[in-house]
N, C-alpha and C positions, 0 to 999 in steps of 0.2 A: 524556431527549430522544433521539428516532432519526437516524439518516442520512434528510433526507428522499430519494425517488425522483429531485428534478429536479438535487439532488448528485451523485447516483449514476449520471446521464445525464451531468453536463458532466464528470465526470470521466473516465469511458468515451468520450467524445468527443475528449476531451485525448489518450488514449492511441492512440485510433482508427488511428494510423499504423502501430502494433505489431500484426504476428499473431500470435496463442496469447495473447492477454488472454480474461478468463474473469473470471464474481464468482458468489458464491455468498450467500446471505440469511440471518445468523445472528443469532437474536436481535433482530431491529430494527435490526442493522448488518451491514454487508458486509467477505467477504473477497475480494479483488481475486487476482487468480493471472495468471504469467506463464509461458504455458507448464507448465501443470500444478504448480507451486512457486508457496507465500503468495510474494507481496510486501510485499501492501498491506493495511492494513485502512482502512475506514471506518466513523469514530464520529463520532456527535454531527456532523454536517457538518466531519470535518476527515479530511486525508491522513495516513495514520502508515505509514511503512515501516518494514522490520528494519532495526536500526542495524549491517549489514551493513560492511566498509569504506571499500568505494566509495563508500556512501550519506552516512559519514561524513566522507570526506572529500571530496565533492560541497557536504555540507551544515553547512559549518562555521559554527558558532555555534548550529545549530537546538537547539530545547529539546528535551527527551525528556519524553514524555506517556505515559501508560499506555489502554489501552483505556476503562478504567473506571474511578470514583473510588475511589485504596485499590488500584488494582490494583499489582500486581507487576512485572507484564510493562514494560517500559519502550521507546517505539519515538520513533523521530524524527519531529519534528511536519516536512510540506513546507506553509508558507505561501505558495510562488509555483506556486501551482496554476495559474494564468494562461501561464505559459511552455509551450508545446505541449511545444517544443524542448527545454527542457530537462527537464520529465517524461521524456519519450521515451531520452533521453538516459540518465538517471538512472537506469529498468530496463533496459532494457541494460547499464550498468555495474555492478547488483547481479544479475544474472542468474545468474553463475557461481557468486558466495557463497550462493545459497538454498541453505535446505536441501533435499534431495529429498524427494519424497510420503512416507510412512510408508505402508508397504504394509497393506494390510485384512487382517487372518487369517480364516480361513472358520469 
């Protein structure tokens, strides 16, 4: 299953308050970017952030989900997608911990 389209609106919606939010279409799923830095992914209709510090400790108790089933990667699941306020909140306070782009070699 993909992230459908009308996810990938309310979630951008959610964020709406932030400038430099950005997504890109990978696979059937999206990478959310703040400010040119992942933050977020979207799978399967769910929020996964980098389990960043802040985000950690913003989101104590969240489970850790991986992209895909069997994946590796492990990222914090946000279930109150509904909170404007506190989305908003939350990049902002993982903003500093991204890591930066990875420059393209020519």
């Amino acid at each position: 299953m993909s992230t459908s389209k009308e996810y990938l609106s309310y979630i951008l919606e959610q964020l709406s308050s932030l400038d430099g939010i950005s997504h890109r279409m990978m696979m059937g799923e999206y990478l959310i970017y703040y400010h040119g830095r992942i933050a977020a992914y979207l799978c399967d209709d769910r929020l996964l952030v980098k389990p960043v510090p802040s985000a950690i400790k913003m989101l104590p108790g969240a489970e850790y989900d991986s992209i895909y089933e069997g994946g590796r990667k492990k990222l914090l699941r946000v279930d109150d997608v509904d909170n404007r306020e506190f989305l908003t909140n939350l990049f902002i306070a993982m903003y500093d911990e991204l890591p930066e782009p990875k420059t393209k070699r020519r």
